[in-house]
Residue frames as a rotation matrix with the C-alpha (Angstrom) as fourth column:
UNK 1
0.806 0.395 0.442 17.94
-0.249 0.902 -0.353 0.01
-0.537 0.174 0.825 -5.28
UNK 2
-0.517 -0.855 -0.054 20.87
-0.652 0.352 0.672 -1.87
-0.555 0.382 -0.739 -6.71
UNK 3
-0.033 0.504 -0.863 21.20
-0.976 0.169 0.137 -3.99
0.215 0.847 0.486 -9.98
UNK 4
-0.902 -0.416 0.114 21.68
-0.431 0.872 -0.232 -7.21
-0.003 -0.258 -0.966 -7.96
UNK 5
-0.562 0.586 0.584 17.77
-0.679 0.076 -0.730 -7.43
-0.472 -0.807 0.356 -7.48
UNK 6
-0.991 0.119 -0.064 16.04
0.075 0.875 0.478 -10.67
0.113 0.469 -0.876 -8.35
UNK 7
0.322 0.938 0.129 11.79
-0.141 -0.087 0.986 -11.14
0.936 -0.336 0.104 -8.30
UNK 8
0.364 0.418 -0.832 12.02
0.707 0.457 0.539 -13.29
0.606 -0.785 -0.129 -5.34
UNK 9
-0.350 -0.270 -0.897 13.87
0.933 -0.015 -0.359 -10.33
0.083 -0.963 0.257 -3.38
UNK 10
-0.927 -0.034 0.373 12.20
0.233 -0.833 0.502 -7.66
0.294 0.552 0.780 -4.67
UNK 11
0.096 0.989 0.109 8.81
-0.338 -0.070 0.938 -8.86
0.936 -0.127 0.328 -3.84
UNK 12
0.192 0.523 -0.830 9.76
0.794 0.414 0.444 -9.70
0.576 -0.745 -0.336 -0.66
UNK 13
-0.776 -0.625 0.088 11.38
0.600 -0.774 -0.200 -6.50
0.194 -0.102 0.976 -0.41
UNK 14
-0.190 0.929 0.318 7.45
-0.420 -0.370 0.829 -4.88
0.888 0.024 0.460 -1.26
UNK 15
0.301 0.621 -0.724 6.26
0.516 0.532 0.671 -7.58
0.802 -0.576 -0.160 1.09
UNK 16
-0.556 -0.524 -0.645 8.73
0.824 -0.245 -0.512 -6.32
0.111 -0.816 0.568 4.31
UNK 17
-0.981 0.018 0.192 8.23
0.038 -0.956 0.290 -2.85
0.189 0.291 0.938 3.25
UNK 18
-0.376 0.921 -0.102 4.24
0.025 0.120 0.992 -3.26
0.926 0.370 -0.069 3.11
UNK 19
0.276 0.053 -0.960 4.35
0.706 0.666 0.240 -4.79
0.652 -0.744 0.146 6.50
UNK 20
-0.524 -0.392 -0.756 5.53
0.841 -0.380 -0.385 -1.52
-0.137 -0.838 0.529 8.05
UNK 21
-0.871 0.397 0.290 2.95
-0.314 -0.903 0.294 0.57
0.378 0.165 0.911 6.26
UNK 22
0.013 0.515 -0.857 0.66
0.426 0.772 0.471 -1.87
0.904 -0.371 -0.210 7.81
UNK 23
0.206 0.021 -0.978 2.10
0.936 0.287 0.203 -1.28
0.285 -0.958 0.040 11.30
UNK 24
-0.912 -0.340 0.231 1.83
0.328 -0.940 -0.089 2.50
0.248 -0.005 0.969 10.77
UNK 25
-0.329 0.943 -0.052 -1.48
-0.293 -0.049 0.955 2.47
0.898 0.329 0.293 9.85
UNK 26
0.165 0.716 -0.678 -2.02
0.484 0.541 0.688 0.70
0.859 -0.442 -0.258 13.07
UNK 27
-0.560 -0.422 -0.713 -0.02
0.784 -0.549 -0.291 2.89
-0.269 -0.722 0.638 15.52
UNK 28
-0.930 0.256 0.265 -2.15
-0.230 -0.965 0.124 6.14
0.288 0.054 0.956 14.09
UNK 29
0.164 0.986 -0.037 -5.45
-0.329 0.089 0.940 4.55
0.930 -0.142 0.339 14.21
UNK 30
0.483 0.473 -0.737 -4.79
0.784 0.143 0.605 3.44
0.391 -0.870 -0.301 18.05
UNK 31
-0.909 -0.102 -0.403 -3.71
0.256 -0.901 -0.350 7.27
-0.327 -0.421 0.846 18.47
UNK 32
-0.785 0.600 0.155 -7.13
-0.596 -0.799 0.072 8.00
0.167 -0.036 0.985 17.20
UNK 33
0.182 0.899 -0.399 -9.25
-0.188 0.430 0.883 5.62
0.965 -0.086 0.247 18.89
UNK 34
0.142 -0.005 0.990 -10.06
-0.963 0.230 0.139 4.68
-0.228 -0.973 0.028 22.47
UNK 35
-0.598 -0.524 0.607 -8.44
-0.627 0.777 0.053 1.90
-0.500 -0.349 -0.793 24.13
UNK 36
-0.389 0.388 0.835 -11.44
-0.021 0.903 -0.429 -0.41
-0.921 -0.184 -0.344 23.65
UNK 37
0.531 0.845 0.065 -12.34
-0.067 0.118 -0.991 0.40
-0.845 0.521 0.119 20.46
UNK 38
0.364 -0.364 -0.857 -9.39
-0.931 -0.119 -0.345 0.09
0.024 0.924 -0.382 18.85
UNK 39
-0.541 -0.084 0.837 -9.37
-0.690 0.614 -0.384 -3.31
-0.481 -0.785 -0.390 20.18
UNK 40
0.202 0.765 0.612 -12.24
0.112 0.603 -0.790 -4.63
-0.973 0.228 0.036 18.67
UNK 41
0.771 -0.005 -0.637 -10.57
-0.446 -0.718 -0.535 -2.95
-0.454 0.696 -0.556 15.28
UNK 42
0.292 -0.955 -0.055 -7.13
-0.786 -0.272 0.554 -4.02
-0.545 -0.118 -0.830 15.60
UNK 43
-0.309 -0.405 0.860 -7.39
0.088 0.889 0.450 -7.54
-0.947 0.215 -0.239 13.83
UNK 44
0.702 0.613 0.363 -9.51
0.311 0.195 -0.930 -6.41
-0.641 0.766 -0.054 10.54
UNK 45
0.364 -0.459 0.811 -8.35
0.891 0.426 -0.159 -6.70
-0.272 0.780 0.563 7.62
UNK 46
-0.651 -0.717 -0.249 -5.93
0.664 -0.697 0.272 -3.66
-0.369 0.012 0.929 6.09
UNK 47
-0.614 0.549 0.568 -8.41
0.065 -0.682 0.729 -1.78
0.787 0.484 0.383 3.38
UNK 48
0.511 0.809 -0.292 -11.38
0.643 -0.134 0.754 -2.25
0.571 -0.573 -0.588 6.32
UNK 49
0.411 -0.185 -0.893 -8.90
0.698 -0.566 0.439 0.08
-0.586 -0.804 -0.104 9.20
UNK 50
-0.828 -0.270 0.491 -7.60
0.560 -0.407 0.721 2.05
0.006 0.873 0.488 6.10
UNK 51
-0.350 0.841 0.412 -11.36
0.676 -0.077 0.733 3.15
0.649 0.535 -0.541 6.14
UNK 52
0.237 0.303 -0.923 -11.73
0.923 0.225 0.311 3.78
0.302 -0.926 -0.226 9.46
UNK 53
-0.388 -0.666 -0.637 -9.07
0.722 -0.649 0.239 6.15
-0.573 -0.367 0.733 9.40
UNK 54
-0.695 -0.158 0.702 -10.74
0.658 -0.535 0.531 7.84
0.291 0.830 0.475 6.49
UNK 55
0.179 0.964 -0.199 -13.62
0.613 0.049 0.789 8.09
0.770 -0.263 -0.581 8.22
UNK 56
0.109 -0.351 -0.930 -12.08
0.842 -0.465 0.274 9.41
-0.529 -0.813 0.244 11.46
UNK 57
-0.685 -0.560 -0.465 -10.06
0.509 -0.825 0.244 12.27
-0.521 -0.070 0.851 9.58
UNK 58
-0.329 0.646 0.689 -13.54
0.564 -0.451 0.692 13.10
0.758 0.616 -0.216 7.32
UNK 59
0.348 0.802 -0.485 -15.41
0.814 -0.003 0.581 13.55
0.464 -0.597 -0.654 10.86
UNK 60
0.130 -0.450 -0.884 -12.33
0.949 -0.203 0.243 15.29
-0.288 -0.870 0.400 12.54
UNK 61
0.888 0.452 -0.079 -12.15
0.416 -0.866 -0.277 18.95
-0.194 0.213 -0.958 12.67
UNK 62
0.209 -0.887 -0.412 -8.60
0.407 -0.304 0.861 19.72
-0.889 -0.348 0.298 10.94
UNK 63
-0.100 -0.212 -0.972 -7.25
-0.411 -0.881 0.235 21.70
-0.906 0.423 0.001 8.44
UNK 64
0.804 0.398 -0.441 -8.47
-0.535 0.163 -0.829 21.45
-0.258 0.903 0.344 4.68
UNK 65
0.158 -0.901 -0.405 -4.60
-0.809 0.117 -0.576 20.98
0.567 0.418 -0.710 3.62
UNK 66
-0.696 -0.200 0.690 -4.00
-0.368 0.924 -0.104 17.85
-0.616 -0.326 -0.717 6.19
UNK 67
0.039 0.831 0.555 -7.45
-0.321 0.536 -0.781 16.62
-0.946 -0.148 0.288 4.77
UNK 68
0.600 -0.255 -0.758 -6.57
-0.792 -0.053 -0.609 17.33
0.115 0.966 -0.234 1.01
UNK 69
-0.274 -0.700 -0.659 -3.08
-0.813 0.534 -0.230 15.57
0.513 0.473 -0.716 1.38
UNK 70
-0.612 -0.145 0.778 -4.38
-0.308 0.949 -0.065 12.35
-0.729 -0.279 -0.625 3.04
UNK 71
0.354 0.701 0.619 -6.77
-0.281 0.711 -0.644 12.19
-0.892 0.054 0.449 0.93
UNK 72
0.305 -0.512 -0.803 -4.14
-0.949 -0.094 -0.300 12.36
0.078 0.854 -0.515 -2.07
UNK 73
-0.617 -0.646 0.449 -2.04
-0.633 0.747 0.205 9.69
-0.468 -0.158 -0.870 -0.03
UNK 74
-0.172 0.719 0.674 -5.36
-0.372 0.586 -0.720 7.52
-0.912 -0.375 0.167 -0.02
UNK 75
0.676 0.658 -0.332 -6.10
-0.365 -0.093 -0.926 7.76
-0.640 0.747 0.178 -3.40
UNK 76
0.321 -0.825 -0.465 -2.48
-0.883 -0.083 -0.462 7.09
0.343 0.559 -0.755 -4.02
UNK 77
-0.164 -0.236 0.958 -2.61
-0.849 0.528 -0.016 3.81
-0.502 -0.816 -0.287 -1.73
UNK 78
0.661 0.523 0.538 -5.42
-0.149 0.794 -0.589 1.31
-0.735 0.309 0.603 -3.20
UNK 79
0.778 -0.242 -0.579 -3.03
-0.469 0.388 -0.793 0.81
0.417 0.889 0.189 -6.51
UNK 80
-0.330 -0.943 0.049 -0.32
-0.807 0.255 -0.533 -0.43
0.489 -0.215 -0.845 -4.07
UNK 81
-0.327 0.226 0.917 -2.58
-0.658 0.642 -0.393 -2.28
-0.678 -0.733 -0.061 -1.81
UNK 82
0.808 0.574 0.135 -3.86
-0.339 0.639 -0.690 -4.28
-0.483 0.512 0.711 -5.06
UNK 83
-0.103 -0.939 -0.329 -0.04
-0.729 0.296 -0.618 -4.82
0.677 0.176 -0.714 -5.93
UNK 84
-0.631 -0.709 0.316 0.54
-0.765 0.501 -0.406 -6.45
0.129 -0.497 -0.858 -2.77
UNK 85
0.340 0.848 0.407 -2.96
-0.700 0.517 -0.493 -8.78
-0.628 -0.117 0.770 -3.45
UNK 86
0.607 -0.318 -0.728 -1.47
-0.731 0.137 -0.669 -9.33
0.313 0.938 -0.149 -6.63
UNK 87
-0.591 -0.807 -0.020 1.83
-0.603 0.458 -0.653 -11.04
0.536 -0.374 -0.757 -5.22
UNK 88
-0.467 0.115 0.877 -0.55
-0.722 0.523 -0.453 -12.93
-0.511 -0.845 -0.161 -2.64
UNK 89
0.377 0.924 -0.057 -2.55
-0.410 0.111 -0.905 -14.41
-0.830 0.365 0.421 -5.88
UNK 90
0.936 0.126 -0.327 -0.60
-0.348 0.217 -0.912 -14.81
-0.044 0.968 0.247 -8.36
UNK 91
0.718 -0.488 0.496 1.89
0.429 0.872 0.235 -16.87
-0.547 0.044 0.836 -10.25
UNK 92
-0.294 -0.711 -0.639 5.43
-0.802 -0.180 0.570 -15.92
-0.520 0.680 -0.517 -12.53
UNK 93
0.434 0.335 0.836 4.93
0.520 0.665 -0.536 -16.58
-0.736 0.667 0.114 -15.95
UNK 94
-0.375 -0.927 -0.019 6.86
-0.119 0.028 0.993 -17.06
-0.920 0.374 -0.121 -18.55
UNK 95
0.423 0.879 0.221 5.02
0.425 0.023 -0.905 -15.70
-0.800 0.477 -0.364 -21.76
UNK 96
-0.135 -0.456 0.880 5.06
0.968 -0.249 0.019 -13.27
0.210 0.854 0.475 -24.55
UNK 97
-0.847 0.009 -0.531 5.78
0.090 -0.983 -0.161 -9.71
-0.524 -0.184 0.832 -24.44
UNK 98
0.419 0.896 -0.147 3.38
0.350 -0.309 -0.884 -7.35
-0.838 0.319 -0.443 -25.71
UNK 99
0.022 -0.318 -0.948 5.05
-0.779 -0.600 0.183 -7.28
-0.627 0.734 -0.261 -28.84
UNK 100
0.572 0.819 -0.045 4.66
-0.608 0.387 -0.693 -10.47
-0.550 0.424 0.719 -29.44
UNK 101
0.709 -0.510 -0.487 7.76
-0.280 0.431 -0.858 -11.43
0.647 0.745 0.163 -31.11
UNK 102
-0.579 -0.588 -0.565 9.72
0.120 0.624 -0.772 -12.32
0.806 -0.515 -0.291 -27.73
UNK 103
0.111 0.587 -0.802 9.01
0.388 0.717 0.579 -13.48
0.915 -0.376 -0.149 -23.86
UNK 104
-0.232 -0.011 0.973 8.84
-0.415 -0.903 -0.109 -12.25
0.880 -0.429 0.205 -20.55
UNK 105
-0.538 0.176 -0.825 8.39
0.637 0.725 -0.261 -13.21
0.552 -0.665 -0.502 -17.22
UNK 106
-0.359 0.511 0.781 5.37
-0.416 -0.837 0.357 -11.63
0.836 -0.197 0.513 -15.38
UNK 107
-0.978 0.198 -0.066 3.70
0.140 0.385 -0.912 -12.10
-0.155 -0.901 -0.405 -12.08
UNK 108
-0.593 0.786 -0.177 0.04
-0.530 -0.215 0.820 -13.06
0.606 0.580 0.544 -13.01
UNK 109
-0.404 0.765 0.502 -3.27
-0.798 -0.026 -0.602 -14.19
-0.448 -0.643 0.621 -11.78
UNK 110
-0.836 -0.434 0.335 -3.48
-0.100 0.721 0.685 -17.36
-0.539 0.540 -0.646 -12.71
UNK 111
0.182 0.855 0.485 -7.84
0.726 0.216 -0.653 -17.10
-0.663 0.471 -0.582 -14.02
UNK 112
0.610 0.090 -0.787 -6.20
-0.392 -0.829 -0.399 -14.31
-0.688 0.552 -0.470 -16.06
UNK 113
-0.212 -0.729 0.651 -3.77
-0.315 0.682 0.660 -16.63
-0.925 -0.065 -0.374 -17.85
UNK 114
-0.112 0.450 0.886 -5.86
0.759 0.614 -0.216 -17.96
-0.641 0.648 -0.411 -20.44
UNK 115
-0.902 -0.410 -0.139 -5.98
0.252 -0.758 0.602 -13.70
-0.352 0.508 0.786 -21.95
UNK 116
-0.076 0.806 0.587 -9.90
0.962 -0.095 0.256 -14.19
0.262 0.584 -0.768 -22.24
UNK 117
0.594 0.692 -0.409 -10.19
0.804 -0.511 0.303 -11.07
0.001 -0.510 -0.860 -20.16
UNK 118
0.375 -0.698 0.609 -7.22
0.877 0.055 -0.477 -8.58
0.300 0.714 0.633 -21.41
UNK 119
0.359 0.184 0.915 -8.71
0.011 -0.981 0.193 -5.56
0.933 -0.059 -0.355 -20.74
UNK 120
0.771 0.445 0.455 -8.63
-0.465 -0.094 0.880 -6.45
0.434 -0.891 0.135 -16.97
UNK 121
0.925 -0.220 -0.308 -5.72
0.366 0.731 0.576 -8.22
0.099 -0.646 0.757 -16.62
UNK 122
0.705 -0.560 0.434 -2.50
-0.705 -0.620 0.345 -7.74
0.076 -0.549 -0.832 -14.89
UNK 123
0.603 -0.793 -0.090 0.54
0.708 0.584 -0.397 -9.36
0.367 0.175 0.913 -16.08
UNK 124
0.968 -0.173 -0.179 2.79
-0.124 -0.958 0.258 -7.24
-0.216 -0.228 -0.949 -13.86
UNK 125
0.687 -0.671 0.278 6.42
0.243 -0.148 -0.959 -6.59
0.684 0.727 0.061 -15.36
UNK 126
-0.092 -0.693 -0.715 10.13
0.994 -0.027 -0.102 -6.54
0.052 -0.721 0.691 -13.17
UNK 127
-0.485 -0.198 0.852 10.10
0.560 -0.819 0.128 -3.24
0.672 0.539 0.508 -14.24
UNK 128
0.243 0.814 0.528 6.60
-0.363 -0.428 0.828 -2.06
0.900 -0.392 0.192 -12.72
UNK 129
0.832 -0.039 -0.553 7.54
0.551 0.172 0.817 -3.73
0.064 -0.984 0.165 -9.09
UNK 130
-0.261 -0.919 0.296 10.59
0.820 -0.373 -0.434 -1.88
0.509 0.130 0.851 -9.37
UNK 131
-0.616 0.216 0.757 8.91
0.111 -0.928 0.355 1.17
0.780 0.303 0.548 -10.05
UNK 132
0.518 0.842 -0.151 5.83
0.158 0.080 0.984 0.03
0.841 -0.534 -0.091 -7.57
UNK 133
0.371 -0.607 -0.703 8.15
0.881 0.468 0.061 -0.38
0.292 -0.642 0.709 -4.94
UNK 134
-0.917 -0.379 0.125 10.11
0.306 -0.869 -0.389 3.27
0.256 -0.318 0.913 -5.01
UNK 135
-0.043 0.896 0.443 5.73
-0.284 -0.436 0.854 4.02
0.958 -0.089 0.273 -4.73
UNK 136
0.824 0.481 -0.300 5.48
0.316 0.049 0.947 2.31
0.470 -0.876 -0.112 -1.74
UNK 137
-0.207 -0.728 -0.653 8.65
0.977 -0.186 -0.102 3.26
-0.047 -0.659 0.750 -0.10
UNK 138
-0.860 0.114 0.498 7.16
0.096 -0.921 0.377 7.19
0.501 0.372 0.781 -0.87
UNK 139
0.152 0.875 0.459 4.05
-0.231 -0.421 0.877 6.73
0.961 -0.239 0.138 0.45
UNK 140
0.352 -0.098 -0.931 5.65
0.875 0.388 0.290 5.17
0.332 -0.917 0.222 3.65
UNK 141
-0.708 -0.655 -0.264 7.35
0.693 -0.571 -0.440 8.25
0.137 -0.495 0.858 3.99
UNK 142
-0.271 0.831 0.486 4.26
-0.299 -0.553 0.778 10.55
0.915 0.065 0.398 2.91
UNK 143
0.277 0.893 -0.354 2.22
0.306 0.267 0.914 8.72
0.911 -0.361 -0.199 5.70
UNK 144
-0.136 -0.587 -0.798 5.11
0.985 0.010 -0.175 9.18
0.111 -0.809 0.577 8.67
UNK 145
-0.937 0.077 0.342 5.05
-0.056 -0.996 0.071 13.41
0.346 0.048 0.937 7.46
UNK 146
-0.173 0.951 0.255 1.00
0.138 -0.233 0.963 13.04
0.975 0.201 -0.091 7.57
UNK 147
0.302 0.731 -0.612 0.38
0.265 0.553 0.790 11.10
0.916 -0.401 -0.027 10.66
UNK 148
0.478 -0.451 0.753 3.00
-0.704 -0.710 0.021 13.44
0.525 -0.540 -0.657 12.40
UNK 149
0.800 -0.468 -0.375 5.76
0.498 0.867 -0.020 10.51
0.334 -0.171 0.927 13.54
UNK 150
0.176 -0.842 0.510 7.98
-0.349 -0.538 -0.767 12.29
0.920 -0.043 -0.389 15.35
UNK 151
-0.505 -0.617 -0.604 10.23
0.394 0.457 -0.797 12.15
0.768 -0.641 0.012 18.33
UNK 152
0.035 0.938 -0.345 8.53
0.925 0.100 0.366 11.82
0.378 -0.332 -0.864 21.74
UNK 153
-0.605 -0.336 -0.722 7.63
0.542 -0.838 -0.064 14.93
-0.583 -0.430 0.689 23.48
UNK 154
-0.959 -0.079 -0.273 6.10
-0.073 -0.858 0.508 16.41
-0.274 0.507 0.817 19.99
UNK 155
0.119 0.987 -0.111 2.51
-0.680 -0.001 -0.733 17.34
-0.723 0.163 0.671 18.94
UNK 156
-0.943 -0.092 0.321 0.91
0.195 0.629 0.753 15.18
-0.271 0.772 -0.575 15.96
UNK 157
-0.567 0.708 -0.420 -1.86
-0.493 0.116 0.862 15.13
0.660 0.696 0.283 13.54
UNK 158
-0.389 0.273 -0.880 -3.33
0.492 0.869 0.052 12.36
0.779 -0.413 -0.472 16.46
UNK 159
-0.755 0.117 -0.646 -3.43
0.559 -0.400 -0.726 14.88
-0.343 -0.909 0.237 19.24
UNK 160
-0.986 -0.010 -0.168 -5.12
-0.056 -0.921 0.385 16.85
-0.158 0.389 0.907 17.26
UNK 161
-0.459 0.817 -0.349 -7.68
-0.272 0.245 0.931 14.75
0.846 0.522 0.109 15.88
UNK 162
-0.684 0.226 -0.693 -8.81
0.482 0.854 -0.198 13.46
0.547 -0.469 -0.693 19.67
């Protein structure tokens, strides 16, 4: 990452980036589903085939250690996949820091805005998308190692699981 980045390219940087852990997710789940059922699959919504897959690799009969580290990935996903809600929800604002004595620009939710609900809210920080970002560009790789992406010709996690 270079020091040139700005929000707007940063989040769309997440956004790009997102969009191919997306179209991972969808290339493993139609290696582990028949034609026609991954069909009827293919248009729902990300967390709902995200499931699917969990489901699949609970049912499927492979090694503890594959099962262990997806479910790590998994568990390591949902805080990214509620990042990239975030960005679809919410507004830059131009507030106070949590210190209180100067200002910041965050990327908020705009019914969170008003601070009635503190605990719960999410004023994310340039900093944290930075930081979110090197997460999702990690877990894109994690998932390629899981889901066995390799050149054609080689076994995968997929063959396995069918």
């Amino acid at each position: 990452m270079c020091d040139c980045l700005s929000w707007s390219s940063a989040i769309g940087i997440f956004i790009t980036n997102f969009g191919m852990l997306d179209l991972h997710v969808q290339d493993f789940l139609e290696s582990l589903l028949p034609p026609a059922e991954f069909l009827k699959v293919k248009d729902d919504p990300f967390y709902d085939r995200v499931e699917l897959i969990k489901q699949r690799l609970g049912e499927a009969d492979c090694t503890v250690m594959n099962k262990a580290e997806f479910a790590q990935f998994f568990h390591r996903l949902d805080p990214i996949r509620q990042t990239r809600n975030h960005f679809a929800h919410g507004i830059l604002r131009f507030g106070l820091a949590p210190d209180q004595k100067s200002y910041i620009l965050t990327l908020s939710i705009p019914r969170d805005l008003d601070d009635s609900n503190p605990s719960g809210a999410r004023h994310l920080e340039f900093a944290e998308l930075q930081a979110e970002l090197k997460t999702l560009n990690e877990l894109i790789e994690e998932f390629e190692r899981l889901a066995g992406f390799k050149t054609a010709g080689c076994p995968t996690i997929a063959d396995d699981l069918k």
